[in-house]
C-alpha positions as a Markdown table, in Angstrom:
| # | Residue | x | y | z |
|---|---|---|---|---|
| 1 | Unk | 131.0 | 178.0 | -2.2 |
| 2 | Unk | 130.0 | 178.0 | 1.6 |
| 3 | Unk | 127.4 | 180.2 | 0.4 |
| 4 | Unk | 126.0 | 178.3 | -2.2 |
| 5 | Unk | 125.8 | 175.4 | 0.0 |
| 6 | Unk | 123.9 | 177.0 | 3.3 |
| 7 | Unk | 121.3 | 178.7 | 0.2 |
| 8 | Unk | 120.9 | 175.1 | -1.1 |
| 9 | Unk | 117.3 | 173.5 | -0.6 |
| 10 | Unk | 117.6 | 169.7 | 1.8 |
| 11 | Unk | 118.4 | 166.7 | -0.5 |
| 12 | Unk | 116.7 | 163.5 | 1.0 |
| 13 | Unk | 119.2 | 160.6 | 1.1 |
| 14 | Unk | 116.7 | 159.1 | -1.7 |
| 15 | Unk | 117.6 | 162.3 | -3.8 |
| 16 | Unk | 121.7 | 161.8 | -3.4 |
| 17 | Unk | 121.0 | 157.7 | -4.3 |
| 18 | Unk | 119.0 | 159.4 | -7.5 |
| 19 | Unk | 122.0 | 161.6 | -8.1 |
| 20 | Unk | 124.4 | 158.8 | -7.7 |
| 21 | Unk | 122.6 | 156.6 | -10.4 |
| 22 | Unk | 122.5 | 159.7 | -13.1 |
| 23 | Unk | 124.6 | 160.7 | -15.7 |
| 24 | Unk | 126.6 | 163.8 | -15.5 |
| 25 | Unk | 123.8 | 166.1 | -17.1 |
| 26 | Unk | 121.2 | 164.7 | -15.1 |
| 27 | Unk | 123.1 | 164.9 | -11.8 |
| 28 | Unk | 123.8 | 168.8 | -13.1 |
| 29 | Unk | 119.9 | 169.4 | -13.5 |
| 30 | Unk | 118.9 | 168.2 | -10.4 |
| 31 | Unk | 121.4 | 170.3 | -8.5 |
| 32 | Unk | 119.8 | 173.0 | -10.3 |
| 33 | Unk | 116.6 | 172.0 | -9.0 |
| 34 | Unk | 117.3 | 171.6 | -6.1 |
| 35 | Unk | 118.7 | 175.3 | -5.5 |
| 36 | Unk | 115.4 | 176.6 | -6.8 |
| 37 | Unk | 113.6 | 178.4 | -4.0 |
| 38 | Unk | 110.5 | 176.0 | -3.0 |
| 39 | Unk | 106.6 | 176.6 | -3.6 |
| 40 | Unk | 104.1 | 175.7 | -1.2 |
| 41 | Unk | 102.7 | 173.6 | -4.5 |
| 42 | Unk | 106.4 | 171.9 | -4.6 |
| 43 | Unk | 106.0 | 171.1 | -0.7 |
| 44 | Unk | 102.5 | 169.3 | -1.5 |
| 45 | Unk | 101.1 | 166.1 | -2.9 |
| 46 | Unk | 100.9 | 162.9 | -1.5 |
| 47 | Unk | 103.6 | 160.0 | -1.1 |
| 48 | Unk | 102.5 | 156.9 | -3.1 |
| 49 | Unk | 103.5 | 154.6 | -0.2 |
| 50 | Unk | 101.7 | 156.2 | 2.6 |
| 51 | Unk | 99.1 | 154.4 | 2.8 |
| 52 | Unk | 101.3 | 151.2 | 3.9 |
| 53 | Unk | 104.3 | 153.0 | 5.3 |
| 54 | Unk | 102.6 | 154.6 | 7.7 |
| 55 | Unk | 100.8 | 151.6 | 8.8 |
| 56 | Unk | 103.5 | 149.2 | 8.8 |
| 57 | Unk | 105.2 | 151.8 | 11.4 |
| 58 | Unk | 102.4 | 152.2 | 13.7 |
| 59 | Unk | 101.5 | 148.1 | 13.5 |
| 60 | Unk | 105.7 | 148.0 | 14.3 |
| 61 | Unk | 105.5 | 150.7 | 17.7 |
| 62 | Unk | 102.6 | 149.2 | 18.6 |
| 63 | Unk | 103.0 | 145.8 | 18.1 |
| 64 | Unk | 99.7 | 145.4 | 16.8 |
| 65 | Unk | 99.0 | 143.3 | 13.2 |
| 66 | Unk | 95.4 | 144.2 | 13.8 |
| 67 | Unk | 96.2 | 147.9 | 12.2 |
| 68 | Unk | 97.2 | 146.2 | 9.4 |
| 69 | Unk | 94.4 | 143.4 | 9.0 |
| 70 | Unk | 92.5 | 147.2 | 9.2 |
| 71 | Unk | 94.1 | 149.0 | 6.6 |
| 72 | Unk | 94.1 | 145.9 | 4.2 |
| 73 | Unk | 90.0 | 146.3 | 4.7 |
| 74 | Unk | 89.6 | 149.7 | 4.2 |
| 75 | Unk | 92.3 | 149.7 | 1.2 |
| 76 | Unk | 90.1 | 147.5 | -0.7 |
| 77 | Unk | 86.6 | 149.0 | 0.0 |
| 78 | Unk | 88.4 | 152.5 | -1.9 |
| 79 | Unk | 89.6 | 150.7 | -4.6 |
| 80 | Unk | 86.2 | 149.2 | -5.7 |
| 81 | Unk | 85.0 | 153.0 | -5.7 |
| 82 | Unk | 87.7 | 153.6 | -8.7 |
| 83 | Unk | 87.9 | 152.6 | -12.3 |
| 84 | Unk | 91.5 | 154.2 | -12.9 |
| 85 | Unk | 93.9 | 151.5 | -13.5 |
| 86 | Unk | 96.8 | 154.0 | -11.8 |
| 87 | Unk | 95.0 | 154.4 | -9.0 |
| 88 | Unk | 94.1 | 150.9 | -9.0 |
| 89 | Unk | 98.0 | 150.1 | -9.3 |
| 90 | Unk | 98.8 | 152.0 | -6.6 |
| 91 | Unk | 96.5 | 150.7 | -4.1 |
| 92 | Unk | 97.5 | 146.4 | -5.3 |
| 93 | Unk | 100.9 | 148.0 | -5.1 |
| 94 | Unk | 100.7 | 149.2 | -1.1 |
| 95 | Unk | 98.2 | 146.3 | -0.4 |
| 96 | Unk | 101.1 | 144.1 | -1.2 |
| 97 | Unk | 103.4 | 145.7 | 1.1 |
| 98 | Unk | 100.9 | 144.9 | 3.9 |
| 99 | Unk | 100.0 | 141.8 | 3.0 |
| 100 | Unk | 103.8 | 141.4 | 3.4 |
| 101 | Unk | 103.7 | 142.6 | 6.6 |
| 102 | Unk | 100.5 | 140.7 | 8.3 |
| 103 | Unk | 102.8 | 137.9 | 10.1 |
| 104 | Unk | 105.9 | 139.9 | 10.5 |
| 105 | Unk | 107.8 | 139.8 | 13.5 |
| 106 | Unk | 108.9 | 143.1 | 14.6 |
| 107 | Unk | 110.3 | 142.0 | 17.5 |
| 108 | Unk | 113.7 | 141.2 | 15.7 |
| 109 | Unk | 113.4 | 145.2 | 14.7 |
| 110 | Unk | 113.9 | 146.5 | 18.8 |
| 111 | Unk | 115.0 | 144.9 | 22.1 |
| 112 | Unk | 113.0 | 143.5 | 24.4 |
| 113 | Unk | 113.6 | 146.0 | 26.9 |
| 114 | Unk | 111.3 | 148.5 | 27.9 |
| 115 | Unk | 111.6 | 151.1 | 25.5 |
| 116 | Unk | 109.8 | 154.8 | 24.9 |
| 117 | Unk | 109.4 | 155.9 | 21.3 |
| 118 | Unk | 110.7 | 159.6 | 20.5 |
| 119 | Unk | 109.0 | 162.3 | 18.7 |
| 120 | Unk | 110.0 | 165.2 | 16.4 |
| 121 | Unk | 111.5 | 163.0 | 13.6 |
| 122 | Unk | 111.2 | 165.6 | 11.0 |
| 123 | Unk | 112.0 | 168.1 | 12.8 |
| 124 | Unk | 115.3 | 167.0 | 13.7 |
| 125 | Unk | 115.7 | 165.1 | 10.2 |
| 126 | Unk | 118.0 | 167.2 | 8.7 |
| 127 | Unk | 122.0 | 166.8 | 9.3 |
| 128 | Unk | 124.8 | 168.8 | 8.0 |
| 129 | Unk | 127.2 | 166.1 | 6.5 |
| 130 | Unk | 129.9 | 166.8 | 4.3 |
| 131 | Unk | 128.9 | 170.2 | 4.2 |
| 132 | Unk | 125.5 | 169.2 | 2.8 |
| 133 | Unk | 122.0 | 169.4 | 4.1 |
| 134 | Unk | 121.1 | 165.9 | 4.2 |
| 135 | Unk | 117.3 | 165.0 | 4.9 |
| 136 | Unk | 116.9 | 161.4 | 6.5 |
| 137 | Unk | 113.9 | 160.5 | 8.2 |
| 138 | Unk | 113.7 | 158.0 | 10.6 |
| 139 | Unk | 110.2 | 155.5 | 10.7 |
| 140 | Unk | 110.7 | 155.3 | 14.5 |
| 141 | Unk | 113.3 | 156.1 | 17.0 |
| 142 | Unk | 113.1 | 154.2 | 20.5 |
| 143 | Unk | 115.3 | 155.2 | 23.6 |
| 144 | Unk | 116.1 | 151.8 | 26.4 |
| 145 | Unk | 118.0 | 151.1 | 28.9 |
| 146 | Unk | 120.0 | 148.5 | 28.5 |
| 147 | Unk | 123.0 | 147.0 | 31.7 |
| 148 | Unk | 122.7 | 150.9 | 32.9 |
| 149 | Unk | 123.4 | 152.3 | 30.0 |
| 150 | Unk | 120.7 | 154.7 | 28.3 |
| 151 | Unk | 120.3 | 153.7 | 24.6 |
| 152 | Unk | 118.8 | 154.5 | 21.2 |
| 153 | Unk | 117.9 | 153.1 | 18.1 |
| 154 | Unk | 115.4 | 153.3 | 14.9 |
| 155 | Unk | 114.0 | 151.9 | 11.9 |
| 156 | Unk | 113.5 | 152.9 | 8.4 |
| 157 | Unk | 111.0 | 151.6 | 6.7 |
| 158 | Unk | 111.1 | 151.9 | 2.6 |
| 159 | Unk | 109.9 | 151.2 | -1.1 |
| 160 | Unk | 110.6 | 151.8 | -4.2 |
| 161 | Unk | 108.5 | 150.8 | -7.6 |
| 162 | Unk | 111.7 | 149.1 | -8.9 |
| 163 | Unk | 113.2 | 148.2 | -5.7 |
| 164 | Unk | 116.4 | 149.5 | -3.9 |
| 165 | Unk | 119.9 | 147.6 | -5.1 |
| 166 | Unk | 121.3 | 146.0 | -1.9 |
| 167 | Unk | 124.2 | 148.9 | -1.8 |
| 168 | Unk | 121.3 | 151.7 | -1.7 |
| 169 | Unk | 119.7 | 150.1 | 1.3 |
| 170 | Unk | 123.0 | 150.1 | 2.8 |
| 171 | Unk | 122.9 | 154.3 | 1.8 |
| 172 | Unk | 119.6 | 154.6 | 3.2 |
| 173 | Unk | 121.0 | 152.5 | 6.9 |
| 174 | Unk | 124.6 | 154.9 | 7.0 |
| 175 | Unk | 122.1 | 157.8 | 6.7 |
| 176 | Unk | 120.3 | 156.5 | 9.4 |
| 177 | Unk | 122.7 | 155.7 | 11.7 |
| 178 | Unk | 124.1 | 159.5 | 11.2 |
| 179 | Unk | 120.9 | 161.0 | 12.3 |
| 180 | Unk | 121.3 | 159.1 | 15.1 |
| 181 | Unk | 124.9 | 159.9 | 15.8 |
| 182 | Unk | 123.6 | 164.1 | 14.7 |
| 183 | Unk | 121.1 | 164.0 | 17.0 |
| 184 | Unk | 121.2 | 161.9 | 19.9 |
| 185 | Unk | 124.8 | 160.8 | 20.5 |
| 186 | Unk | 125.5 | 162.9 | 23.7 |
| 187 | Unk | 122.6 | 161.3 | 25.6 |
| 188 | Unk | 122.4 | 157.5 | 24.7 |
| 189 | Unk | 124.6 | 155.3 | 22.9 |
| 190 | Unk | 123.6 | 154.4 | 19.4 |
| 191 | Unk | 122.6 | 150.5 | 19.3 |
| 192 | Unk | 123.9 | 149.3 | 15.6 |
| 193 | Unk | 121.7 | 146.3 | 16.2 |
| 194 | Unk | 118.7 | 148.3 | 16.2 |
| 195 | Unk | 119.8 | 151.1 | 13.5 |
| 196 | Unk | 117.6 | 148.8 | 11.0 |
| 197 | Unk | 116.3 | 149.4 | 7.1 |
| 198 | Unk | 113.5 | 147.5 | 5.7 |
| 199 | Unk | 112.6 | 147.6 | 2.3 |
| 200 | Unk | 108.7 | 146.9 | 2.6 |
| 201 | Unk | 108.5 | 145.4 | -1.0 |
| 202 | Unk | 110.9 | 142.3 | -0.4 |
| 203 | Unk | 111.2 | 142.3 | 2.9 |
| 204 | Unk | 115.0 | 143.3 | 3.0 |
| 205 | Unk | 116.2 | 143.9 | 6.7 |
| 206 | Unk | 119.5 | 145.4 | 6.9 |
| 207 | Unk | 121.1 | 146.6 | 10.6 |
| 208 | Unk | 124.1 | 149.1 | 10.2 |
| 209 | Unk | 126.1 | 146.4 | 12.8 |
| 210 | Unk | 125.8 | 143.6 | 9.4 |
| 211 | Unk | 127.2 | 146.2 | 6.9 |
| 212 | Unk | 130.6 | 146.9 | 6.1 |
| 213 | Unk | 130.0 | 150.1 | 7.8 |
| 214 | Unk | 133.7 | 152.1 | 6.6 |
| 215 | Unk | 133.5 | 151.3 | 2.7 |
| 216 | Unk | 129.5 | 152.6 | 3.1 |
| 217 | Unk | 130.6 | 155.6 | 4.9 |
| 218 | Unk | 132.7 | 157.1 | 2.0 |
| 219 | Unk | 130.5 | 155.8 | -0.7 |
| 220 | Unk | 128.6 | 158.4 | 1.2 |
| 221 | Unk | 130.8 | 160.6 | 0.8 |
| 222 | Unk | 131.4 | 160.2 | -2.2 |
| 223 | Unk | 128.4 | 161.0 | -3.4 |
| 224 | Unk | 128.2 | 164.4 | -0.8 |
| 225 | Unk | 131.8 | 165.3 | -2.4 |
| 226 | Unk | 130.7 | 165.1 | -6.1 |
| 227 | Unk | 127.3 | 167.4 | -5.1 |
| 228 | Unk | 128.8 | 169.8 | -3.3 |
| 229 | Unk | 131.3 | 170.0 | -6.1 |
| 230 | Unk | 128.5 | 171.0 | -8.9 |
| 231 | Unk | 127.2 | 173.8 | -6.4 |
């Protein structure tokens, strides 16, 4: 079994939500899948949100709406150049997100401290919970000080076509804050007021401090138990 697990491809916390919401074959197929050994063609192709995501997270370190005001421009000069209603969709679709996002204050997202943004997020994006290689990627992670004592938190920013259920986004944050706990918890304390999820399309902000944090957890776990079980 130990075996199986450790030859097991990651499963992104958006994978085990999938696999939480499928019926019994279709949790047993994607298991399958997902011990296939990857392709550089399985590793490619674009993420349909990038365009905003990645925005919304640099206006949000930088504290700068102006990147966004930017990418709204140049979003629309592309999608006069295309006739495809998809690729249409998909650029209304991320222009939406920003548009959601031009007045935000992302200030209620990190302290008002001083703080220094980390780097190597992917790198250090996969935790072994449960026995499982869980992928969770963090939009930003910050490091302050805070009444002498050296802190960290991060945000999440997400979407979905059809949206997250509020109990996913509360997944998505319990992931988060175990990345956290994985990777930084013998240097800084983990803030929960700053261990934030935002789903991009609806503007849902949800801090891991505002959760019921236990009953989360082993919905979690739950979900870790039943696919390590069909390894």
């Amino acid at each position: 079994m130990y075996i199986k697990i450790l030859s097991m491809n990651k499963i992104t916390i958006k994978k085990a939500i999938e696999f939480d919401n499928r019926t019994q074959r279709g949790k047993t197929s994607l298991i399958k899948r997902l011990q296939q050994p990857r392709t550089s063609k399985s590793e490619g192709g674009g993420d349909y949100w990038i365009r905003s995501l990645s925005t919304v997270t640099n206006a949000c370190k930088e504290n700068d709406h102006q990147l966004i005001s930017q990418k709204i421009n140049e979003i629309q000069a592309i999608r006069k150049t295309t006739g495809r209603k998809q690729t249409k969709d998909m650029y209304d679709r991320n222009l939406q997100i920003l548009s959601n996002f031009e007045d935000f204050n992302f200030d209620i997202l990190k302290p008002k401290n001083d703080i220094n943004y980390l780097g190597g997020l992917r790198m250090n994006s996969v935790i072994t919970t449960r026995g499982i290689p869980l992928q969770v990627v963090p939009s930003l992670v910050f490091t302050f000080k805070e009444k002498g004592e050296q802190k960290v938190g991060a945000t999440l920013f997400i979407a979905k076509l059809d949206k997250f259920k509020d109990t996913e986004i509360a997944i998505f944050c319990e992931a988060l804050y175990r990345n956290l706990k994985s990777n930084y918890s013998e240097e800084y304390k983990i803030d929960r007021d700053y261990c934030s999820v935002v789903d991009v399309l609806n503007i849902t902000i949800l801090k891991h401090c505002d959760m019921n944090s236990s009953l989360v957890s082993r919905k979690l776990n739950t979900i870790l138990k039943e696919i390590r079980n069909l390894l």
